[in-house]
C-alpha positions as CSV (number, residue, x, y, z in Angstrom):
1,X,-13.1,20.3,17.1
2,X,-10.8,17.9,15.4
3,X,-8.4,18.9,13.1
4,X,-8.5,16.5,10.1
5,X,-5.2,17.2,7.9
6,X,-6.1,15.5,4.0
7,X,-3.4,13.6,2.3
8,X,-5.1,12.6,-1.8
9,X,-3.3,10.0,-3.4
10,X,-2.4,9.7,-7.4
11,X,0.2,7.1,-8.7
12,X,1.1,6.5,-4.8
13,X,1.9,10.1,-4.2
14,X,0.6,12.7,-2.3
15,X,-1.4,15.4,-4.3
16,X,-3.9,18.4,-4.5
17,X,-6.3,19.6,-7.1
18,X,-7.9,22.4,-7.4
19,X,-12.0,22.0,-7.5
20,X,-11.3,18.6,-7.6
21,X,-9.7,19.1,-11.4
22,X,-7.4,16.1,-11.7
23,X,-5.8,18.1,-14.8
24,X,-4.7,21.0,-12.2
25,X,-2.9,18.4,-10.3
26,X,0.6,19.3,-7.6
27,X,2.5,16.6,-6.5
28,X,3.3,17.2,-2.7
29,X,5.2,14.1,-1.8
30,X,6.7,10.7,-3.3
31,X,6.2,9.4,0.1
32,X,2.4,10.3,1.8
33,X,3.9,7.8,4.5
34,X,6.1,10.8,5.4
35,X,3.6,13.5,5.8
36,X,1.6,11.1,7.6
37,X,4.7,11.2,10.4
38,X,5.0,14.5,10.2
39,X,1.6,15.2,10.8
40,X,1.0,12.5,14.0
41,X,4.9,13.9,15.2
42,X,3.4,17.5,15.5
43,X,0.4,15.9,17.7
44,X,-2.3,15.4,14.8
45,X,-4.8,12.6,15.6
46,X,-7.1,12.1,12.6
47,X,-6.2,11.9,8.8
48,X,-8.4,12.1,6.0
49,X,-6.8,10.0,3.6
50,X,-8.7,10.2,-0.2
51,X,-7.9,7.6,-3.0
52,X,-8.0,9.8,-6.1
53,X,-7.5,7.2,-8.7
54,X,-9.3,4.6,-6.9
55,X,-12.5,7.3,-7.3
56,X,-11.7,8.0,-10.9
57,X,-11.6,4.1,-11.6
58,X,-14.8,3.3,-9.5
59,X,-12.8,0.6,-7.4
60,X,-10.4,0.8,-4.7
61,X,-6.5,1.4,-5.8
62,X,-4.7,2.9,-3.2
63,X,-4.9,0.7,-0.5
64,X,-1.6,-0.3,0.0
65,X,-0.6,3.2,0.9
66,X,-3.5,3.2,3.6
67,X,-1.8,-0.1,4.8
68,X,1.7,1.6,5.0
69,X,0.5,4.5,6.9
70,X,-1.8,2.6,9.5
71,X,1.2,0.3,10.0
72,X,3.6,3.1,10.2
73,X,1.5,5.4,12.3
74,X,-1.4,5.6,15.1
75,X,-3.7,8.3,13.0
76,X,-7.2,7.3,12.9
77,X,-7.3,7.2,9.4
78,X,-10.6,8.0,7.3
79,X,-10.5,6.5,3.6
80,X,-12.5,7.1,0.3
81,X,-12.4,7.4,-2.7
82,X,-13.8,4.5,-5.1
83,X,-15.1,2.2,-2.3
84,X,-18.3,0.9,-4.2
85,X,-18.7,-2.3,-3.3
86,X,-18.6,-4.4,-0.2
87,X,-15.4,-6.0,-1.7
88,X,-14.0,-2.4,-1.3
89,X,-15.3,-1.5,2.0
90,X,-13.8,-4.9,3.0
91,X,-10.5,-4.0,1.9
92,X,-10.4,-0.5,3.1
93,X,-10.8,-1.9,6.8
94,X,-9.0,-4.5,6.7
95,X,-6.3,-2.5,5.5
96,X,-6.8,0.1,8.1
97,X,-9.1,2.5,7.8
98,X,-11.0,3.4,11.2
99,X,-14.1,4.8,8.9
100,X,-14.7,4.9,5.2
101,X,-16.8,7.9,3.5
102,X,-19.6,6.8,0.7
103,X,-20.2,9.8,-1.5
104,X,-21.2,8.5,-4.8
105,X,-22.4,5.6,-3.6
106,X,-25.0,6.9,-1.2
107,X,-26.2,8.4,-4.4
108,X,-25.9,5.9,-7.1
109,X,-26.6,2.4,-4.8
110,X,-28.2,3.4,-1.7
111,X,-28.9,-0.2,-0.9
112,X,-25.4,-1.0,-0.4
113,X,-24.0,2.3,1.4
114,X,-27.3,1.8,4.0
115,X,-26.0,-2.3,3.9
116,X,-22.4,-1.0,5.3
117,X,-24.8,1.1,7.7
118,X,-26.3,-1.9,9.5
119,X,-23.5,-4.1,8.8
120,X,-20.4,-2.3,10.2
121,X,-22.1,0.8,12.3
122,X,-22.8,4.5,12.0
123,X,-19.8,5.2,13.6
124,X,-17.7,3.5,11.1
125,X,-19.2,4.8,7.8
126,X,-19.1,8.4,7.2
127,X,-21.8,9.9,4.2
128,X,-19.8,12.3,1.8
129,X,-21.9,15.0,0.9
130,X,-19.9,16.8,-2.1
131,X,-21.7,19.9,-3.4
132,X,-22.0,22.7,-5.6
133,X,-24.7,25.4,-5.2
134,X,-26.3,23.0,-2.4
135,X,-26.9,20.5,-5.2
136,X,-25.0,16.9,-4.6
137,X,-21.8,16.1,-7.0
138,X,-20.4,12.7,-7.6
139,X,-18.0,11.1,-9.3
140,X,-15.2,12.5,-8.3
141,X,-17.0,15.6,-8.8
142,X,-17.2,15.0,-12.9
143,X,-21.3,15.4,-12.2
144,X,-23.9,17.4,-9.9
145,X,-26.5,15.8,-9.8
146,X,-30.7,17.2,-9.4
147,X,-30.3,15.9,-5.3
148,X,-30.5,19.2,-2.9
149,X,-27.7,18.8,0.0
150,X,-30.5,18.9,2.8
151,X,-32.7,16.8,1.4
152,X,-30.3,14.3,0.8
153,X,-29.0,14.8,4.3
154,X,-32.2,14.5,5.7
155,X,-32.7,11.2,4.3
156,X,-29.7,9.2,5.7
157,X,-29.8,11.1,9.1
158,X,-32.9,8.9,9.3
159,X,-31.3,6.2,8.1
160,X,-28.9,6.5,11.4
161,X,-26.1,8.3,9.5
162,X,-24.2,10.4,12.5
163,X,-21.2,11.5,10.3
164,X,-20.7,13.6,7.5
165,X,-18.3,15.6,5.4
166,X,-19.5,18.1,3.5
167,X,-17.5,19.9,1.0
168,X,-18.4,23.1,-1.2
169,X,-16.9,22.4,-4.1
170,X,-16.4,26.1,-5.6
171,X,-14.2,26.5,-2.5
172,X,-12.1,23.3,-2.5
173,X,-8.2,23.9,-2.8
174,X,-8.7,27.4,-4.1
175,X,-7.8,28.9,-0.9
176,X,-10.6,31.3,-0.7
177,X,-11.8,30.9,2.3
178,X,-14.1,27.9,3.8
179,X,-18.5,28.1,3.3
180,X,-18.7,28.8,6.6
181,X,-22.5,30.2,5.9
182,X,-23.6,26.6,4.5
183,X,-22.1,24.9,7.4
184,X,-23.8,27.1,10.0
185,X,-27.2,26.2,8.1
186,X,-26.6,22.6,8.0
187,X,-25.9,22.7,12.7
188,X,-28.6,24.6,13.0
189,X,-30.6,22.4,10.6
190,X,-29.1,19.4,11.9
191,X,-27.4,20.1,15.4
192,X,-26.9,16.4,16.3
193,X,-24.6,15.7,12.6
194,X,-21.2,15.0,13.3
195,X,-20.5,17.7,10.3
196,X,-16.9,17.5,8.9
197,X,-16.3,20.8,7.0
198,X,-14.4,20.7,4.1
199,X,-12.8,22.6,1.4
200,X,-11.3,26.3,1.9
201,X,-9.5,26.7,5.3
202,X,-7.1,28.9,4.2
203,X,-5.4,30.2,7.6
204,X,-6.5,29.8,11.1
205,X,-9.2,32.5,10.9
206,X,-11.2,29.8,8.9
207,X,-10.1,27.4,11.4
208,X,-11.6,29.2,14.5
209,X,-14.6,30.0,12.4
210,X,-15.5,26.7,12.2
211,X,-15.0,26.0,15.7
212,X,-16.7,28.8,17.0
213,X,-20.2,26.8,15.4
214,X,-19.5,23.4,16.8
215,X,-18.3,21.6,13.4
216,X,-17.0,18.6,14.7
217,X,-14.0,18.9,12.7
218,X,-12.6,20.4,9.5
219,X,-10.6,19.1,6.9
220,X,-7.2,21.1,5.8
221,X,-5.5,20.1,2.7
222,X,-3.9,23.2,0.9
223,X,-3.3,25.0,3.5
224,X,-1.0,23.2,4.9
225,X,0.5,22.1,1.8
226,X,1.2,25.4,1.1
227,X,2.6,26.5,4.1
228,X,-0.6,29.4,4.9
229,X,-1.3,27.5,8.1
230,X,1.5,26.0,10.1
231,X,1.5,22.6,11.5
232,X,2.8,24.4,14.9
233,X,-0.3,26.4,14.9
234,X,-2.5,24.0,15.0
235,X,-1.1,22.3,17.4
């Protein structure tokens, strides 16, 4: 399983919410440069790198801080957050990204999310399913939509979507614990996904959990911020 440390981005800096609440904001980091370092120095691989105001605005902002860290660093670096357009997609690889996630998109203008499908590969794109109660959210979480999680799954997996995150939303950055039942429906539902888990890995019990049913990797944010799970240990 890969390990997938998150670095969000506000005003250039590096920041977590709590259920995705931009007014319960914590500033990390000036410099998300930095943690990227820190994270490839202790032997990460991946990054999961989330353009808060860029999903708030609907566009992409942050891109210049994807640009720093791709330059500065080897990480395979995942991006999203208010890519909505091909423009955005456009800029988000050229500017580094290995793969971009389409959340709301793949919800609001399915024609262009399937477009980057076919146009740049299902290995590249990477369907954000955001949920509460199994029920899709969007918009930077502001709205849940009527869309049930594996029905909406369903759908793009026959679309030739092979990766997804998934993230519970009642468990994101509250360091509760990760939903590891939900993600244990969606393998056995789905056992060829590529299923990200994230939201709630709290220490390495959650971490081993999620190995222990195939997820092909999880996402820590908090956590780590936070010092309950130790870059050394997951190492």
């Amino acid at each position: 399983m890969f390990i997938i440390p998150a670095i969000d981005i506000i005003d250039g800096k590096c920041v977590r919410l709590t259920h995705g609440d931009y007014d319960q904001k914590k500033i990390y980091n000036e410099n998300p440069v930095e943690v990227a370092k820190e994270f490839e120095g202790a032997g990460i691989e991946r990054l999961h790198l989330v353009d808060l105001d860029g999903a708030k605005a609907k566009h992409i902002v942050n891109w210049k801080v994807l640009e720093r860290i791709a330059n500065q660093t080897n990480l395979t670096i995942d991006f999203g957050g208010g890519i909505k357009t091909d423009k955005d997609a456009e800029i988000a690889f050229n500017s580094g990204a290995m793969q971009i996630t389409g959340g709301s998109i793949a919800v609001k203008d399915p024609e262009t999310f399937e477009g980057w499908l076919e146009k740049y590969g299902s290995d590249k794109i990477i369907l954000g399913a955001d949920c509460r109660n199994e029920q899709i959210a969007i918009s930077g979480w502001q709205e849940t939509t009527n869309l049930n999680l594996f029905d909406f799954l369903k759908g793009y997996i026959a679309k030739g979507v092979k990766y997804v995150i998934c993230t519970d939303i009642a468990k994101d950055g509250a360091l509760e614990g990760t939903s590891v039942d939900l993600y244990k429906k969606i393998r056995s539902e789905f056992p060829d996904l590529h299923l990200i888990a994230s939201g709630g890995v709290t220490d390495m019990t959650d971490v081993e959990a999620l190995t222990e049913i195939n997820c092909y990797g999880a996402i820590i944010g908090k956590a780590i911020y936070e010092g309950k799970i130790k870059l050394n240990d997951l190492v």
